[in-house]
C-alpha positions as CSV (number, residue, x, y, z in Angstrom):
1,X,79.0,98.7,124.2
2,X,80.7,94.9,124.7
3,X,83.6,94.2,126.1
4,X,86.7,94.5,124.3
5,X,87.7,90.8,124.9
6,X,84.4,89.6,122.7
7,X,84.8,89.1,119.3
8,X,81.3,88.5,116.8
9,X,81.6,86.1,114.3
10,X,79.4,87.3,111.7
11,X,79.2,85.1,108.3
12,X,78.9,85.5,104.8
13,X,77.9,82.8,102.0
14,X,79.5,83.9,98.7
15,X,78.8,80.6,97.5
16,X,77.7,81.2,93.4
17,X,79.8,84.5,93.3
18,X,82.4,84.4,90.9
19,X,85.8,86.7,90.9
20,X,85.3,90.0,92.1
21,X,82.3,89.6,93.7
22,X,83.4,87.3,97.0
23,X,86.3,89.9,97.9
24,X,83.5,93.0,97.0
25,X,81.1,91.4,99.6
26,X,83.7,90.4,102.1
27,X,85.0,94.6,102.0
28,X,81.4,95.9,102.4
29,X,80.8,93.4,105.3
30,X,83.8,94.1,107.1
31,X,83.6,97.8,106.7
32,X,80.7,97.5,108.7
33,X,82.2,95.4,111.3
34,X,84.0,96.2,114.8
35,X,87.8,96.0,114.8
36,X,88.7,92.3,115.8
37,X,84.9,91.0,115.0
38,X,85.3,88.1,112.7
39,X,83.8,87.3,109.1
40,X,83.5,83.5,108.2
41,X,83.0,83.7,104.3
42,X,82.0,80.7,102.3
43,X,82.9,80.8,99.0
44,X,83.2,78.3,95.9
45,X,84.9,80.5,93.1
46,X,88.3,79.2,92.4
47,X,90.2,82.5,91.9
48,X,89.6,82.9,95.9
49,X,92.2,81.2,97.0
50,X,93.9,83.5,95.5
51,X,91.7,86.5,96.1
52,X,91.4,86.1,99.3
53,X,94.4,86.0,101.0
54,X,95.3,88.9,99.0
55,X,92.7,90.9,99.6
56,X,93.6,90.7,103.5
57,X,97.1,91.1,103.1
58,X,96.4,94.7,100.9
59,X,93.1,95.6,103.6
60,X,95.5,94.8,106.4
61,X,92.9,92.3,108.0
62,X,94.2,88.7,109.2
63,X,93.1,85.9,107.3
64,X,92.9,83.4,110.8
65,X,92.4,80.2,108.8
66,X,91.3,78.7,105.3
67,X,89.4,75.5,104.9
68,X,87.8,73.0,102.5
69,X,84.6,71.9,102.8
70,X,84.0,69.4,99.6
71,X,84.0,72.1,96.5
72,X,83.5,75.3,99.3
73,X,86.4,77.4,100.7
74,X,85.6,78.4,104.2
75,X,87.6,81.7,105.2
76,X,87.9,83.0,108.4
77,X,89.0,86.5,108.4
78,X,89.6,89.4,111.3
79,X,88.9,92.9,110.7
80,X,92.1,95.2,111.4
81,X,92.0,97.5,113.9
């Protein structure tokens, strides 16, 4: 068992995906996941920006930051608890 104050950052490239299938992936992966772990999701569909941050706002997971990386969204998202 780890400490409560360490958090994984596991990632997931969704790069190629197009709607549903980045949001699909991100809900298995963090399903699997430890409340507070974090998922850093790569993704170049443009419905994510949309999809995302909606997706964690219904799942109740925080949505810690959203970045752009040439044509790639970079989303950094914390399973709820």
């Amino acid at each position: 068992m780890r400490p409560t104050s360490v958090c994984m950052i596991h990632d997931l490239d969704a790069t190629g995906l197009l709607c549903p299938l980045p949001v699909l992936k991100a809900r298995k992966r963090l399903n699997a996941l430890t409340a507070g772990d974090q998922l850093r999701m790569r993704a170049d569909d443009p419905a994510a920006v949309i999809d995302v941050p909606h997706f964690c706002a219904q799942a109740g997971h925080r949505l810690v930051e959203s970045t752009q990386d040439g044509d790639v969204q970079i989303y950094l998202i914390e399973k709820n608890t």
